[in-house]
N, C-alpha and C positions, 0 to 999 in steps of 0.2 A: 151532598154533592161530591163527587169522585175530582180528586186533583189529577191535574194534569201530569200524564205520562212524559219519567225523564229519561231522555235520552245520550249514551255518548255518538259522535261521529267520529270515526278516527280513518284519514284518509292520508293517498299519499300518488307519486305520479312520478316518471321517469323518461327519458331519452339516452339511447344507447347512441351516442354520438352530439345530442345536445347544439344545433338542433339535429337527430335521427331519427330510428322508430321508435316510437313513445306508447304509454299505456299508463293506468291507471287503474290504482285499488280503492277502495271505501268498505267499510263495514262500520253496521250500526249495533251497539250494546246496550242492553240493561244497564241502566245508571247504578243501581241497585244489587241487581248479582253479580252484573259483570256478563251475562250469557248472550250469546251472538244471534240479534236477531234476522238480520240481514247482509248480507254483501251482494257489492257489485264491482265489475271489473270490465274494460275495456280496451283492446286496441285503437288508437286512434291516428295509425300514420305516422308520416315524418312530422314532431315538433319538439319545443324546448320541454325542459324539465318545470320550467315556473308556469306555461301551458298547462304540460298533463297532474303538475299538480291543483290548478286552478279547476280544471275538468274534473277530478275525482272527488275536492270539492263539493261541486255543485250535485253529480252524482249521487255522494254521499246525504246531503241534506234532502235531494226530494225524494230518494228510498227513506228517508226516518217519515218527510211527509206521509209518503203514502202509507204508512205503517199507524203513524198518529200523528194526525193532521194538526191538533193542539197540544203538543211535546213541546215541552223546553227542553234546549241543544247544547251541550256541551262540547264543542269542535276542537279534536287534539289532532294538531301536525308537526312534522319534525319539518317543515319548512318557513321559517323565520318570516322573510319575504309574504307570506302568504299570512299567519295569521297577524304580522307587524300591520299590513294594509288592512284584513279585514277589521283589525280591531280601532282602525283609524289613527292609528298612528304615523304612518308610515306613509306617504304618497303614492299612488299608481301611475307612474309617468308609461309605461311598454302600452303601445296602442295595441297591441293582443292578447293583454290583462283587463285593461278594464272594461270592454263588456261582459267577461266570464265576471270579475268580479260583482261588477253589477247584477248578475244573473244569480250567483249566489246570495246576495243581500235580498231577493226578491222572493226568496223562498219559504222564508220564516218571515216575522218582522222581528228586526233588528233588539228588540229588547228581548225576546225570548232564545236568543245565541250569544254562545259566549265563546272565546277563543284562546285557547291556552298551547305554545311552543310545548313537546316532547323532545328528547332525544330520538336518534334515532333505533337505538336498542328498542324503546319499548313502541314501536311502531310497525313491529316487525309484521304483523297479520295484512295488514293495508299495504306494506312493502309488499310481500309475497305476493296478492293478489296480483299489483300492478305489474310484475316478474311475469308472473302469470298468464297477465294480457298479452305480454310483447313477447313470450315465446309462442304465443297463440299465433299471432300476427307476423311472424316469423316462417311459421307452415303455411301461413296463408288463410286460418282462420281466425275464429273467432272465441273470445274465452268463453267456459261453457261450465257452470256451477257443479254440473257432478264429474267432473274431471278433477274439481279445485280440492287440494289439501292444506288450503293456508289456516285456515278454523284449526285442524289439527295441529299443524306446525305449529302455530301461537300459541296453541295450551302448553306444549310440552317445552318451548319454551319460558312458557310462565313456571312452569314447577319448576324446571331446571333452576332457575334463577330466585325463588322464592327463599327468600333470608332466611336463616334460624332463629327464635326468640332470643331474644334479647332484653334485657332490661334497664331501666333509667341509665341515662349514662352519669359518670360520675369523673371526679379527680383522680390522678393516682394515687393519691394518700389513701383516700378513702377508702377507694378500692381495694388494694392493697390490704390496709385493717379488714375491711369485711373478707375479703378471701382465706386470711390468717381464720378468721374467725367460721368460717365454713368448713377448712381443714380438721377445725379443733374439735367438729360433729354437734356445736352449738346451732346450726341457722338452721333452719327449712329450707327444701328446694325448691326453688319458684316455680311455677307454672304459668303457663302461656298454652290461647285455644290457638287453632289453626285455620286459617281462612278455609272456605270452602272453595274446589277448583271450577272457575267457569264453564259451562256447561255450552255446546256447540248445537248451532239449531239443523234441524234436518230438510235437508230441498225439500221446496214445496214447489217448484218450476218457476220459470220465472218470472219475474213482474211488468209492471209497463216500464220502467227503466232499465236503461242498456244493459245488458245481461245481470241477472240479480238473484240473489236465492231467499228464501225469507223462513223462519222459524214459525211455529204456527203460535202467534204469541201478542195475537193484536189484541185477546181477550184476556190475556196471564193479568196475575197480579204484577205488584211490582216496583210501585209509585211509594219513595221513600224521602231521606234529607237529600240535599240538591250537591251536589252529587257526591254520592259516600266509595264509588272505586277507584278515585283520587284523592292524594292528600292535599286540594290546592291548586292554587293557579298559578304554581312554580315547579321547578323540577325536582324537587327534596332536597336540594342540596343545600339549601338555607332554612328550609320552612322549620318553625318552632313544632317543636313536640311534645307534647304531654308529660309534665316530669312528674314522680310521685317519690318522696323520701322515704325510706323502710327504717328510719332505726329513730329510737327515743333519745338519742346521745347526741351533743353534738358532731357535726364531719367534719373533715378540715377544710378551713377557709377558705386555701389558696396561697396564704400569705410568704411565697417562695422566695420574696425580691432579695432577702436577707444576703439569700450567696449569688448574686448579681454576679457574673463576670464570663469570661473565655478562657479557654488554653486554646489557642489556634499553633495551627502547625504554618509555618513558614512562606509557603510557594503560594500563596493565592491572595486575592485583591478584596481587601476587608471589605467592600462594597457587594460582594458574594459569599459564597461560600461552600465549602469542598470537605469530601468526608478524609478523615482519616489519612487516607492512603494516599491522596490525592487526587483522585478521581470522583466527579462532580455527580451529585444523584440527580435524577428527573424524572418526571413526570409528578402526576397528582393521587396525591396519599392521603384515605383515610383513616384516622385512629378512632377507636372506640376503648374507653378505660374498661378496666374489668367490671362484670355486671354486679349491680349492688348484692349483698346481701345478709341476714340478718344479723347483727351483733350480737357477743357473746353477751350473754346474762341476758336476753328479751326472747318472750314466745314470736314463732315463727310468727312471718306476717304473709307472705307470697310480696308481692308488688303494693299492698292494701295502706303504704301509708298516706300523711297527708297529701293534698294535691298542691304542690308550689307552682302550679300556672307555668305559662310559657314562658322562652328563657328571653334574655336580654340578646340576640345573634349581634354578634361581629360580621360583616361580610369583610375583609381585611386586603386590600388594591395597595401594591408598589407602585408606585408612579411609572410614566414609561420612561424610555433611555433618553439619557443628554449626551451633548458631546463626549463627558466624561467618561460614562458607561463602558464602550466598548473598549478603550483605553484600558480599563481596569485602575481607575486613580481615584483615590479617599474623596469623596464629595458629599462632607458631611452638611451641618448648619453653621460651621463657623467660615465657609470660603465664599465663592465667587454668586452663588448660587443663581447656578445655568437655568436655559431656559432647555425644554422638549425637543430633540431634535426631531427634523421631519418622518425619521424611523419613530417617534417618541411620539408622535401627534398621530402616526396611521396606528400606532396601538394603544392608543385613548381611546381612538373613534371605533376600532375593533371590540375592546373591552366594554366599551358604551351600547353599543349593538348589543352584545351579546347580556348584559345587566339590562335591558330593557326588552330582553326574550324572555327574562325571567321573570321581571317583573315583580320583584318581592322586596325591591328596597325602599323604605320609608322613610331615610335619613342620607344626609350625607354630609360629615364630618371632615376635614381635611387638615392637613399640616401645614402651616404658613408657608413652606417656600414653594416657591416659583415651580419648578415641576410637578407638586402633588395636585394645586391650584389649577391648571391646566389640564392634569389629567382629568381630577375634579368636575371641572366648569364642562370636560367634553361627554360627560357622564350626564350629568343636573339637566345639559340641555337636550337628552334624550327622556329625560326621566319627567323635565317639569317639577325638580325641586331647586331648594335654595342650598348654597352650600354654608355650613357654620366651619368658621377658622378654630382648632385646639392648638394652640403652641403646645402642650405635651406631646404632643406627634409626630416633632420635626427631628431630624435625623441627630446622631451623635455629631458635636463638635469635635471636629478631627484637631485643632490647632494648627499649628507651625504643617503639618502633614495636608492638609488640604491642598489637592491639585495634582499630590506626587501620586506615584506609583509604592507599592509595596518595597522593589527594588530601590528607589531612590530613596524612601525611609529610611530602608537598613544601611545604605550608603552614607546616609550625613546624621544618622541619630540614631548609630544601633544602639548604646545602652539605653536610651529611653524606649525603643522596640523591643529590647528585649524583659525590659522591668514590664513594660505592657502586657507583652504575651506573656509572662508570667505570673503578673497580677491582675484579678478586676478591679480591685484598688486605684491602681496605676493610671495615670493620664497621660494622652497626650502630650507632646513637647508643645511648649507655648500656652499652656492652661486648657488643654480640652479637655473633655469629658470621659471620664472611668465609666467601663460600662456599667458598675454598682451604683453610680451615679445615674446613668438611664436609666436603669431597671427600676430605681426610686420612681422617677417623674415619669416611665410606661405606667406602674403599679397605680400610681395615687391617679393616673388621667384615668386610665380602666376603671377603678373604683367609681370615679364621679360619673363616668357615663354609663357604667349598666346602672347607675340609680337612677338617672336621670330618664336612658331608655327602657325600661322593662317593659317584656314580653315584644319590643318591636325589634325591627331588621334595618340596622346602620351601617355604611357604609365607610371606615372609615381607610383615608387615602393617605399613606404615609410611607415609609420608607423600608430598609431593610433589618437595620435594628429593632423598631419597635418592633414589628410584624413575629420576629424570630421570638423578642421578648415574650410579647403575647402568649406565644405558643409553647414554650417554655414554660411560663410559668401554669398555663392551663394544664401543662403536662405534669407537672413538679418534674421536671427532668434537670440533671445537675447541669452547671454550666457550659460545659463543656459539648452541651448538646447542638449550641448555637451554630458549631461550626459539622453540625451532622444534619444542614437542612438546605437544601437546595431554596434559593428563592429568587427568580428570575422577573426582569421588568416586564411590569404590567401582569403581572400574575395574579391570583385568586385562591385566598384561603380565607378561612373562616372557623371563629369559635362560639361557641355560646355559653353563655351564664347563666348559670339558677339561681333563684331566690336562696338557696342553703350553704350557697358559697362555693358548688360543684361547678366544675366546667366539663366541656367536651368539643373538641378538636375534629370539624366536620367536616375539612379540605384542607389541604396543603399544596401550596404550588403548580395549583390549574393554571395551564398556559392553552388549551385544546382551541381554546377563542382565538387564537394568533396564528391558526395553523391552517 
């Protein structure tokens, strides 16, 4: 008995004025190679953007119908809105969403579709299309398949974009050793194959839906695991990956907390943080350590060692702003501890959206005070989890300094400000907390919970020291680093743990959800 042919949908829909003139793309892929068996594209008039993406939609699924009528669907869109409601999550309150959405559920039955958010980078083919329509619609007609070069557009740029090998990711200790040791003309060099490039199907004229082109491919092979030209029903940026260790020696552990501490420079508000010069980094960065590779004294291995399974992911959430925030005043776990100001509760519910677009969080962990908790609770109740409280999470105790500003520090207790900044020994005035004192109680909470979580995706919600810590110590970067990381409320980074003690540092300071 021949299993059922898998398919992708990836569609998408637009208005040039919102509500303006609108139009819509859809094309249907091999689950399997990835090769375009269909598109379809249409003008449809003045309407919204959540319309013509509802339209392309629908579109989209009854071209995979008509292609194979008994396919299982894998529906990728870069509109939230659209696969948050089909996937039921999400309510359809707009009285000119829900009979298109209805119309779409009517296509398939609902256990053979699945719905997974994209960015919109990798949406590009079904954007072109829809581009497509509304310039059509624009001269007054209508889009027309061998006119269209979106298939083309979209291969070229998939190669553009197509990564270079890469291998397990690792520590920087580790890394570091092995690279000394690759230098020294001991290791093999690794190898890695290369995808093959998807393959663009040829008009065949078009079909019974609104303008459509189809590959001659209703008879191809094709039917493989469910679905293999994704990694997931997330956008990568958390999803666990396959780690494999390459050397018979031990790697290093991690165990960085030892030189705990800061040199900050002067002019900024310990609640953030500011490079060097004084001027603030941004945006969202990721690190990859150096790629493993073989230790001196072992025959090469390529990538071939043991499999240590998926990692333990960090997904790592600052709480949003409090009153304090924008002020720029110490508000650590020894003061007042504020509650989320109304700026602090629309970027929970902002950051909650966008973690329930992604959908890959299985935990969520929080810091006892008051704004992680809230930020927390605004997440869980997108998600449908429970939240567990760590007191290893909660911010440094500032002491006597809780409430001021940086400047009113240095005004009533510069030698204890200056013994601080000069040591991570040093504590606060009034008995707060050395950062070598965090770094202890970050280190030993990290330890309990990748054991506790391995291989899953947690969420945990806490502040701006641990977070920095975190990342720090996955890095092995000297202390000093702490004050070379932009980390902004309600922001998004993320590390993951392997079972061999290696880390890797998979986002820093995503804010794009706020924007």
């Amino acid at each position: 008995m021949t299993s059922a042919r898998e398919l992708v949908v990836e569609a998408d829909g637009g208005s040039r004025g919102n509500p303006g003139p609108a139009g819509y793309g859809a094309v249907v892929l091999d689950a399997v190679t990835g090769e375009t068996l269909a598109e379809a594209a249409e003008y449809i008039g003045v309407a919204t953007n959540n319309v013509a993406e509802y339209k392309g939609l629908v579109a989209g699924l009854k071209t995979a119908r008509e292609l194979f009528p008994d396919a299982t669907v894998h529906v990728r869109m870069d509109s939230k809105l659209v696969v948050e409601q089909m996937s039921g999550r999400w309510k359809i309150k707009h009285p000119d969403m829900k009979p298109l959405a209805a119309e779409a559920g009517r296509v398939f039955p609902a256990g053979r579709v699945r719905y997974e958010w994209i960015p919109r980078e990798r949406n590009k083919h079904a954007d072109r299309l829809a581009n497509e329509a509304m310039d059509a619609g624009r001269l007054g007609r209508q889009w027309e398949p061998s006119g269209s070069t979106a298939s083309l557009d979209a291969s070229a740029a998939r190669n553009a974009a197509a990564p270079l090998p890469s291998g397990p990711p690792g520590d920087a200790r580790a890394g570091a050793a092995r690279a000394r040791a690759a230098l020294s003309g001991t290791a093999g060099t690794p190898t890695a194959g290369t995808a093959g490039t998807p393959s663009t199907g040829t008009p065949a004229g078009p079909s019974g839906s609104p303008s459509a082109r189809t590959s001659d491919a209703r008879t191809g092979a094709g039917a493989g695991a469910w679905p293999t030209t994704d990694g997931g029903t997330d956008d990568g940026l958390f999803a666990a990956e396959d780690a494999t260790a390459t050397s018979s020696t031990p790697v290093a552990s991690g165990d960085f907390e030892a030189e705990a501490g800061v040199l900050a420079s002067t002019d900024h508000e310990p609640g953030t943080t500011a490079t060097a010069s004084g001027t603030a980094t941004t945006g969202a960065t990721r690190a990859d350590a150096p790629a493993p590779v073989q230790p001196q004294g072992t025959a090469p291995q390529g990538w071939s060692g043991p499999d240590m399974g998926a990692p333990a992911t960090f997904v790592l959430l600052r709480h949003g702003e409090t009153a304090l925030t924008p002020e720029k005043r110490f508000s650590g776990s020894g003061g007042s501890d504020p509650e989320l100001s109304a700026a602090g509760l629309r970027q929970a519910e902002a950051v909650a959206a966008a973690l329930a677009a992604r959908g890959t969080i299985q935990e969520i962990v929080s810091s006892p005070l008051t704004r992680c908790r809230q930020t927390a609770a605004a997440v869980a109740a997108r998600l449908g989890l429970d939240v567990r409280i760590e007191q290893g999470l909660r911010e440094t105790d500032f002491g006597a300094w809780e409430g001021l500003t940086f400047g009113e520090v240095r005004e009533r207790y510069p030698e204890d400000l200056d013994a601080w900044l000069a040591s991570p020994k040093a504590a606060p005035t009034g008995g707060g907390e050395s950062f070598a004192t965090v770094a202890r109680r970050v280190a030993a909470t990290r330890d309990r919970l990748t054991a506790a979580h391995a291989g899953r995706t947690v969420l945990l919600v806490t502040h701006v020291t641990p977070i920095k810590t975190l990342v720090r110590l996955a890095l092995g970067a000297p202390p000093e680093s702490l004050f070379r990381m932009e980390l902004s409320a309600a922001s998004i980074s993320a590390v993951a743990y392997y079972a061999d003690g290696n880390a890797s540092v998979r986002l820093l300071n995503d804010t794009s959800h706020l924007r």
